[in-house]
PLY file of the C-alpha trace (Angstrom):
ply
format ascii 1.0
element vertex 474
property float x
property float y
property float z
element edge 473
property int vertex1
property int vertex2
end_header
192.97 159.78 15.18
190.99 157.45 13.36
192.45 154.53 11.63
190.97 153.55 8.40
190.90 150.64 6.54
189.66 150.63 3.05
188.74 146.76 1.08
185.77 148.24 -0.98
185.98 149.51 -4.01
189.65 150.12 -4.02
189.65 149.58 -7.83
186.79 151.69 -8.71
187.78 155.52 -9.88
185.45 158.48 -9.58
183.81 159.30 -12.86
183.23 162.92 -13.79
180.50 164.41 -15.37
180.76 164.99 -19.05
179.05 167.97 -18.65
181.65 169.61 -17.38
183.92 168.82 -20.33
187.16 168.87 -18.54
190.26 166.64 -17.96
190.54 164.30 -16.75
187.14 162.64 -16.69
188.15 159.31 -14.52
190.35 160.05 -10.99
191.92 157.49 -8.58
189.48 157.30 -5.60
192.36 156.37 -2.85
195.52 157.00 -4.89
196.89 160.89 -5.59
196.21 161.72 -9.01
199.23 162.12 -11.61
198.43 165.22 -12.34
196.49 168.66 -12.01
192.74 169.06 -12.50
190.43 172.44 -12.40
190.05 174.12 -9.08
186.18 174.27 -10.20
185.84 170.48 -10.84
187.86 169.78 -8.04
185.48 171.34 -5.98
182.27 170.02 -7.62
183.18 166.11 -6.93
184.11 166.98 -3.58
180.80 169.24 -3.01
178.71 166.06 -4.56
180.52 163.75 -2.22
179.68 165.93 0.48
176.02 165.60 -0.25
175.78 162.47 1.34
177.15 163.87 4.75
172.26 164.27 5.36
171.28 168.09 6.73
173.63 169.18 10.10
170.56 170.88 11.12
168.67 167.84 11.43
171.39 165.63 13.52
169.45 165.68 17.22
172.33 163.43 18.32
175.30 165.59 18.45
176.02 168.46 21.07
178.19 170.20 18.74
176.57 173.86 16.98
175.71 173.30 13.74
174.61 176.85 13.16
176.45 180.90 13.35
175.67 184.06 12.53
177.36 185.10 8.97
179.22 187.63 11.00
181.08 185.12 13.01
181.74 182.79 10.09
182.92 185.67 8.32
185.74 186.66 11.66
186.02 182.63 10.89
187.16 183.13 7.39
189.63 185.72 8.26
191.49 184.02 10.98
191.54 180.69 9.05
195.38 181.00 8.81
196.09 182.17 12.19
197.81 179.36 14.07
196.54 179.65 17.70
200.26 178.30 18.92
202.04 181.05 17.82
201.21 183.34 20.50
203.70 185.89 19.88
203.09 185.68 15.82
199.59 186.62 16.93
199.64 188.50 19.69
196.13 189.95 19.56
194.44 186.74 19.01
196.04 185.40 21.87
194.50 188.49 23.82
191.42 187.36 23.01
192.06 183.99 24.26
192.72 185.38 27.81
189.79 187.97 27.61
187.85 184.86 27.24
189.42 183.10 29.80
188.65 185.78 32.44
185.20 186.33 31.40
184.65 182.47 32.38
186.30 183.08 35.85
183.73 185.23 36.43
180.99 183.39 35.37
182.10 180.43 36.89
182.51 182.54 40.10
186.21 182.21 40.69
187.37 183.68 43.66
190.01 186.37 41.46
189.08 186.23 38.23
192.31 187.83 37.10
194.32 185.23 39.10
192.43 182.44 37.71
194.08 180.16 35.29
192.98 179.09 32.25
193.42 178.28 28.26
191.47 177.03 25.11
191.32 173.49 23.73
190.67 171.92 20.62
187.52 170.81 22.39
186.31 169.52 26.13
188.10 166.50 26.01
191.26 167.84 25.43
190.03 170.20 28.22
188.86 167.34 30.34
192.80 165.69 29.82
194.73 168.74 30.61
192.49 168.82 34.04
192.81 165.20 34.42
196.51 165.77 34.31
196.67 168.53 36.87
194.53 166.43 38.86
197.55 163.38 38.68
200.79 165.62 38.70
199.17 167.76 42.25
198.38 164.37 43.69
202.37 162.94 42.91
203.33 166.21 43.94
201.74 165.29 47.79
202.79 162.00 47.56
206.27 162.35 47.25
206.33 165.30 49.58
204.80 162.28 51.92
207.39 160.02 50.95
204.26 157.67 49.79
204.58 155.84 46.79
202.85 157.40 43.25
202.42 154.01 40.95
198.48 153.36 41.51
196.46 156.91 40.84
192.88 156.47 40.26
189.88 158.56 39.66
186.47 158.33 40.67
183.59 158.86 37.93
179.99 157.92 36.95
180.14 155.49 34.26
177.99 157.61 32.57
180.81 159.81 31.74
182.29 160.79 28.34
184.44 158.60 26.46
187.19 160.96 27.12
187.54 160.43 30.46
188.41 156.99 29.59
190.84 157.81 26.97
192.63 159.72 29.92
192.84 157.12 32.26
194.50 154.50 29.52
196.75 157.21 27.91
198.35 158.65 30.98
198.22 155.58 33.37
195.27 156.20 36.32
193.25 153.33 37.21
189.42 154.50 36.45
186.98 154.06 38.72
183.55 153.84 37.71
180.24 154.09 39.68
177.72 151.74 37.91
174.11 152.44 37.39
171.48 150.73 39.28
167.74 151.09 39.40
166.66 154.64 37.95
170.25 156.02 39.41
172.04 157.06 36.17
174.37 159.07 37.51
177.09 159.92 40.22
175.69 160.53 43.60
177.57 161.63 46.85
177.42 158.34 48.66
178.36 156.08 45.71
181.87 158.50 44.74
183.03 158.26 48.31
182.93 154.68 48.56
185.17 154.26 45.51
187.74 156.91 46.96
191.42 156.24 48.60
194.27 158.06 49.06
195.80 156.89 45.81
192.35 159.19 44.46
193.44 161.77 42.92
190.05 163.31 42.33
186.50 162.76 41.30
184.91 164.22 38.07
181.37 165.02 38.28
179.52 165.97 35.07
177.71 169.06 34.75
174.55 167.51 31.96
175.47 163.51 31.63
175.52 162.59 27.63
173.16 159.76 28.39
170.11 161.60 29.83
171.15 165.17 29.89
171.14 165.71 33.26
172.93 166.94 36.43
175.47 165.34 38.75
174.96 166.76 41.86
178.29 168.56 42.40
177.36 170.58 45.43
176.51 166.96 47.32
179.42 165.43 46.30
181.80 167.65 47.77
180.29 167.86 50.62
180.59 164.08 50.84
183.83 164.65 50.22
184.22 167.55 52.83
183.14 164.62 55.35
185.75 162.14 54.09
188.23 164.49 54.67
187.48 165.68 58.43
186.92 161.74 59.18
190.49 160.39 57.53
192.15 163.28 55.91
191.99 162.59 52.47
191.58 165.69 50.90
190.59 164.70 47.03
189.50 167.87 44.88
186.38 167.98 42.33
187.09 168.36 38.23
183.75 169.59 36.43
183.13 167.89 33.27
180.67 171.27 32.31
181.33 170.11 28.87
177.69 170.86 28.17
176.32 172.38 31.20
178.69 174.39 32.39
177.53 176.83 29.79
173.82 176.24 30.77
173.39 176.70 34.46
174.90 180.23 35.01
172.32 181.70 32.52
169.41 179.27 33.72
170.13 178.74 37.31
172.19 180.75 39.10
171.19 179.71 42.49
172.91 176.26 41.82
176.07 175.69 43.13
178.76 173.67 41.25
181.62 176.18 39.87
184.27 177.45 41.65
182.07 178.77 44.87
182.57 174.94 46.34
186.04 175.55 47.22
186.69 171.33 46.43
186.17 171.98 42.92
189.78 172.55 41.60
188.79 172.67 38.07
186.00 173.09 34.86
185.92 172.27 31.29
183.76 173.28 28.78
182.92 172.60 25.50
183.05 176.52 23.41
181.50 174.37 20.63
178.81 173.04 22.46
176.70 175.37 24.30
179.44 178.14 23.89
177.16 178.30 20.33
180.82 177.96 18.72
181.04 175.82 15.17
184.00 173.17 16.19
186.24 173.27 17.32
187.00 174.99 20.54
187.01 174.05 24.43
187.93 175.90 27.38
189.90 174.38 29.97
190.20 176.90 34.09
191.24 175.93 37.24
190.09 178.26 40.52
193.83 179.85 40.98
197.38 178.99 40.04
198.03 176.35 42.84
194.98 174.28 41.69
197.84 173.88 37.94
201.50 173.04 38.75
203.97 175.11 37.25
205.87 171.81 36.31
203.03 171.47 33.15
203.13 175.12 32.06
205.52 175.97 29.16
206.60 179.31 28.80
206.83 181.24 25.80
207.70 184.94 24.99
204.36 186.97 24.35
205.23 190.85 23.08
208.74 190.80 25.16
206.84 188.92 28.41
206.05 185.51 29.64
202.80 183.89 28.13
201.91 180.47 30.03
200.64 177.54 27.61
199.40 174.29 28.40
197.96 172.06 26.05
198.39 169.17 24.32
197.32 169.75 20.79
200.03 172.26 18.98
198.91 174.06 16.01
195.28 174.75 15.41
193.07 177.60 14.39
192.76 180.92 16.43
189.32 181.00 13.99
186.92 179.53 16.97
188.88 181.95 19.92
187.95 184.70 17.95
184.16 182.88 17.08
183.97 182.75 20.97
185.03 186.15 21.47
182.32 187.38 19.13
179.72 185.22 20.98
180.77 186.85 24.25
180.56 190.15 23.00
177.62 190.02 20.57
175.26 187.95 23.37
176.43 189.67 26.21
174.94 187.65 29.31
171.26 188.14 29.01
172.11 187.25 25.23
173.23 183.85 26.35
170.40 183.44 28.73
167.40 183.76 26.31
169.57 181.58 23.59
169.90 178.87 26.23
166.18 179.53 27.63
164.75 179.23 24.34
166.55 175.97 23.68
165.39 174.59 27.52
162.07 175.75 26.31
161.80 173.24 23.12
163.24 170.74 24.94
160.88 170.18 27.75
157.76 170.99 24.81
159.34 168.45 22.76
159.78 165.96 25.72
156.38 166.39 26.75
154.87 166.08 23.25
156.45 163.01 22.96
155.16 161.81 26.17
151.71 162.55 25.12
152.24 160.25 22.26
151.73 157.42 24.35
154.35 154.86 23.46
157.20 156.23 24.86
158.35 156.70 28.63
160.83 160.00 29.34
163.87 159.00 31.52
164.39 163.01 31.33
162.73 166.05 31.11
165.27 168.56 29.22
164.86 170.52 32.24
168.59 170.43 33.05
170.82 170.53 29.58
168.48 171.24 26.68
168.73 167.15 26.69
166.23 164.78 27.31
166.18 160.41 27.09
163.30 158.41 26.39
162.21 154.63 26.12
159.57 152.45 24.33
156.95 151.65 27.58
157.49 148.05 28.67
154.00 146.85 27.44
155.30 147.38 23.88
156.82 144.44 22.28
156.58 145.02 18.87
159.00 148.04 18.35
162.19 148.80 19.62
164.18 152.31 20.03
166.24 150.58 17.35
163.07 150.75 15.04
161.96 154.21 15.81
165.42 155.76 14.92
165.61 154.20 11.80
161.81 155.25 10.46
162.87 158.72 11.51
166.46 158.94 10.01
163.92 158.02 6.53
163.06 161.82 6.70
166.63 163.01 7.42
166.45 162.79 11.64
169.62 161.07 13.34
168.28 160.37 16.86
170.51 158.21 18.26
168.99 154.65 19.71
171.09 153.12 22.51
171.74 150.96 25.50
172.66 152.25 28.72
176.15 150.82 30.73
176.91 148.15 32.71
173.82 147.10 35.38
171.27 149.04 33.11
172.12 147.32 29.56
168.64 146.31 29.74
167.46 150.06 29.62
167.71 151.31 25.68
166.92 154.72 25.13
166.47 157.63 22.38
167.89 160.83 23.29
167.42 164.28 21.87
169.56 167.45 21.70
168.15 170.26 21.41
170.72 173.12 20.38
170.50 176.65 19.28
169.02 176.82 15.49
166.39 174.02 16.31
163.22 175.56 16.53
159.80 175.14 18.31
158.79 174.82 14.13
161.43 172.32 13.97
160.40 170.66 17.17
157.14 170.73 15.35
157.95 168.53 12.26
159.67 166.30 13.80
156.56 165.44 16.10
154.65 165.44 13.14
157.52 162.94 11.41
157.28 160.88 14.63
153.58 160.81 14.50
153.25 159.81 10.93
155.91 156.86 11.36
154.02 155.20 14.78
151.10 153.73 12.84
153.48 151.67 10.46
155.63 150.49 13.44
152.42 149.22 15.29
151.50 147.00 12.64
154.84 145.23 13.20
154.81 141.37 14.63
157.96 142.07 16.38
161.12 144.74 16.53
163.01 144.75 13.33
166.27 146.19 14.80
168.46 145.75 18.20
171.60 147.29 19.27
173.56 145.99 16.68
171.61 147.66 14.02
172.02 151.42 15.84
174.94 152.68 13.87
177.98 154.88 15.56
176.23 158.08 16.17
175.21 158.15 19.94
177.73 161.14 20.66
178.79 160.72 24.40
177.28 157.36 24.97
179.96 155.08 22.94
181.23 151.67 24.17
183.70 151.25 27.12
185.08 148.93 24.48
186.35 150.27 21.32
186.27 146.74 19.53
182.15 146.31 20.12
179.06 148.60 19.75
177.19 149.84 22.33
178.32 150.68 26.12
179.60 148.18 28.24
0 1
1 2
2 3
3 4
4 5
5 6
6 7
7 8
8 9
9 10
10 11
11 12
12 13
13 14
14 15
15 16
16 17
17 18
18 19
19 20
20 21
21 22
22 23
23 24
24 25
25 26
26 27
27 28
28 29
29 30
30 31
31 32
32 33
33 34
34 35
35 36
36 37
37 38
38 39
39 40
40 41
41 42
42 43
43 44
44 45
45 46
46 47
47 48
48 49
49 50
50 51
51 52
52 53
53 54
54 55
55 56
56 57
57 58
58 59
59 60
60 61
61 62
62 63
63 64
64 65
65 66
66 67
67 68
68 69
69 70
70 71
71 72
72 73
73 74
74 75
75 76
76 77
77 78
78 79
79 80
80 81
81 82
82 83
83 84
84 85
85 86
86 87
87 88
88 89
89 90
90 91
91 92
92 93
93 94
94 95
95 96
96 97
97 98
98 99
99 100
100 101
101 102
102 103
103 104
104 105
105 106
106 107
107 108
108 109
109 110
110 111
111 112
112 113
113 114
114 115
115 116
116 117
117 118
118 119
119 120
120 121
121 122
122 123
123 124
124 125
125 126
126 127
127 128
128 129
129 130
130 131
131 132
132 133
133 134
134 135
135 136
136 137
137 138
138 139
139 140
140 141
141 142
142 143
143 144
144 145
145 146
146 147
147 148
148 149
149 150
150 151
151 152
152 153
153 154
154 155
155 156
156 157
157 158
158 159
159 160
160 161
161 162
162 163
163 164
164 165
165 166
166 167
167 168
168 169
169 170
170 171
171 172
172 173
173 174
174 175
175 176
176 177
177 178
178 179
179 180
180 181
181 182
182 183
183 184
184 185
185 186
186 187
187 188
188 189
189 190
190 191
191 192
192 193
193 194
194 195
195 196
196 197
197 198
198 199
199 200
200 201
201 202
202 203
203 204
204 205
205 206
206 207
207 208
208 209
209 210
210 211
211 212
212 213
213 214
214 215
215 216
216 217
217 218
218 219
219 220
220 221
221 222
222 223
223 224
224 225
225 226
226 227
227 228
228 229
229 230
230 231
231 232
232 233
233 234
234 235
235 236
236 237
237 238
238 239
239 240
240 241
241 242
242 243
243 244
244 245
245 246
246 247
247 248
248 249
249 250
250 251
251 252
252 253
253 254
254 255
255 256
256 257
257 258
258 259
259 260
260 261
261 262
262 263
263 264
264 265
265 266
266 267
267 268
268 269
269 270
270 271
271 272
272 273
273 274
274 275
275 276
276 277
277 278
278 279
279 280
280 281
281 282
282 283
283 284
284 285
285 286
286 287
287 288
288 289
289 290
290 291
291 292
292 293
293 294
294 295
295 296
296 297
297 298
298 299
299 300
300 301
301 302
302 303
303 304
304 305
305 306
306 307
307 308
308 309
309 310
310 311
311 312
312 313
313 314
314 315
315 316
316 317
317 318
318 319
319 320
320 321
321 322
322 323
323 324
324 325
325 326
326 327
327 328
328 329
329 330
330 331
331 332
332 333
333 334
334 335
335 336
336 337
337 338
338 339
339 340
340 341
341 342
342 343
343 344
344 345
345 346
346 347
347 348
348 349
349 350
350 351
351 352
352 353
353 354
354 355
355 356
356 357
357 358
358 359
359 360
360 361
361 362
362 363
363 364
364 365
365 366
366 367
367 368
368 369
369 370
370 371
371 372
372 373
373 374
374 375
375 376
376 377
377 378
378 379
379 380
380 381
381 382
382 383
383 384
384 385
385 386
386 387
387 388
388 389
389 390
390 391
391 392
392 393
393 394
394 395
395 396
396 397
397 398
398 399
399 400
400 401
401 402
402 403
403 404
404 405
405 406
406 407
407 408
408 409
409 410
410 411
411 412
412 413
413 414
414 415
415 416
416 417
417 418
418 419
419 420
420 421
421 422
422 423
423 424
424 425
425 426
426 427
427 428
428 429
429 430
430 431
431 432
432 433
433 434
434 435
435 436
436 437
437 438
438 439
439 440
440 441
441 442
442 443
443 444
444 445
445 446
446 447
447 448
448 449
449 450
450 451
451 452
452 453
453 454
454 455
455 456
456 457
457 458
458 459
459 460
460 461
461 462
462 463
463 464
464 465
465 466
466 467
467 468
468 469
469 470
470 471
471 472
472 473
């Protein structure tokens, strides 16, 4: 959670609007009030705080929907009170939790959908953690079996992954591994994750759309790499999918690639139901290929309508509002829904990247062609403007697009990066050129850049610091 600390304006109250002509017209800013105020101007100084919060629709920096159907906010609204915990409270809610769970077996090609196991999360990086854990507790499980020692886990990653994956490794004690980027490699790659790997590995994650350039790990490659290590020492070291984004994308748009459970290495995917599930937050989805793949020794048992009901999670109480959202989606897309939803956003993306090319400053890193996500950079010729700049001249007209450096061995490389979600038009795409256009002329009569790293804000969503204490990733 975060932690806050407040030293301005402690002292200062918020002042009320006469207009409204109700007590009290002065309330404590970060104190509880002594007493009771009208639900109506309760509301209205929270609504006007809220103001501030800019247009969700306009934020190309986070993954996270920021637009449903009326119909699914209105399911929303009437399972607002349903606590997705109490499985046997709510029986029928948690039926559609495992509808949804089978439905992405089969999508994600498992080899018995009805055998596969599965659950939802607050989000993908509580689904990344729970298969993080599996990962640890099937690789003690061997160990001790061995009578081998289980003190020094680690797991093998692109350091292009998620914050989340880090979080894992400090919380629950596994030494993480990271592949740096060199050159124009941004990415995990086959060779580079079985060089890292021992037999204290107890797996590799490969991302399904990276955060920093939207695009593919090449998950098909890397267990096969991994295949090799295997019939050359024995180390047999399973695959988790971090499909936080993509996993979502690829079975609608390609369906020839394999990555899911058809690799038989790949012990487990997350997803993000929020994301590209075209979920509001917050909901994740967390599978692995069959009940071996989760030991039995992290499932709790509960009693669902006089029978056993598996959970495993690590977040207690929470809405059964976004099951029920995701539900909806399933049923009121169907697949070919999903695929033109997901099409359509691929579609603006690589316009959009393409526009921008044609602009002539800027330099794409990616094309959108993978996640609906694409990275770009100022050309090297350009001295006078930054990234830093650019974000800041568009945020003037209400556009967050998030300004960054790239990790360790590419901190030289600093990037914009758009994400392009469901809700964001080819009119939208539109303006925003037009925005971008009307901004360059200003920036070019600049001596130098204005703005660096340190001027790029907090809202880079996936590409945060390795180190909590300092901006940017390190």
């Amino acid at each position: 959670m975060p932690v806050h600390h407040h030293d301005r304006g402690e002292s200062r109250d918020l002042a009320i609007n006469p207009v409204f002509s109700r007590e009290p017209i002065r309330v404590p800013r970060y104190a509880m009030p002594d007493g009771e105020m009208e639900p109506d101007t309760a509301y209205q100084v929270v609504h006007d705080e809220l103001m501030l919060d800019g247009n969700a629709r306009q934020n190309l920096a986070t993954f996270v929907s920021t637009w449903a159907e009326p119909q699914a906010r209105r399911l929303m609204a009437e399972c607002a009170e349903k606590n997705m915990i109490d499985k046997d409270e709510y029986p029928q809610t948690a039926e559609l939790e495992t509808r949804c769970v089978h439905m992405l077996a089969r999508l994600w090609h498992a080899e018995d959908p009805r055998q596969a196991t599965g659950c939802s999360t607050t989000g993908s990086s509580e689904a990344a953690m729970l298969g993080g854990l599996a990962l640890k507790r099937r690789w003690q499980h061997r160990r001790r079996a061995e009578g081998k020692p289980t003190d020094r886990p680690n797991l093998v990653m692109g350091v292009n992954v998620q914050i989340c994956w880090e979080k894992f490794a400090d919380y629950f004690e596994v030494e993480p591994r990271y592949v740096p980027m060199e050159g124009d490699r941004y990415h995990l790659t086959p060779e580079t994750a079985v060089e890292l790997c021992d037999e204290n590995t107890i797996g590799v994650v490969a991302v399904l759309g990276s955060t920093f350039d939207g695009s593919y790990e090449p998950v098909a490659g890397i267990a096969a790499a991994l295949d090799d290590l295997q019939s050359r020492t024995g180390l047999d070291i399973p695959i988790h999918v971090d499909g936080a984004s993509g996993a979502m994308i690829a079975p609608f748009l390609d369906p020839d690639l394999e990555w899911d459970f058809r690799l038989p290495r790949v012990a487990s995917i997350n997803t993000s139901g929020h994301k590209y599930g075209l979920v509001m937050p917050g909901v994740g989805w967390a599978l692995w290929r069959d009940k071996d793949a989760l030991p039995d020794d992290l499932v709790f048992h509960v009693n669902y309508l006089g029978g056993d009901m598996p959970t495993f999670a690590l977040n207690f109480s929470r809405p059964g509002a976004q099951v029920v959202a995701q539900y909806y989606n399933f049923l009121r897309l169907g697949f070919d829904g999903y695929r033109r939803v997901q099409q359509t956003c691929r579609d603006v993306a690589t316009r959009l990247a393409r526009e921008i090319a044609g602009l002539g400053p800027f330099e794409l890193i990616t094309d959108g062609s993978d996640i609906p996500v694409f990275a770009f950079r100022v050309r090297e010729s350009i001295d006078h403007f930054s990234v830093f700049d650019v974000s800041a001249a568009l945020r003037e007209r209400g556009w967050l697009v998030p300004a960054y450096t790239f990790p360790k061995n590419r901190t030289d490389l600093a990037v914009l990066r758009i994400v392009v979600r469901n809700g964001f038009s080819h009119d939208l795409a539109d303006l925003l050129i037009e925005d971008l256009r009307r901004v360059l002329p200003r920036l070019d009569k600049q001596g130098e850049p204005h703005r660096d790293a340190d001027d790029a804000g907090g809202f880079a969503h996936g590409a945060e610091t390795k180190n909590p204490r300092r901006p940017g990733r390190h």
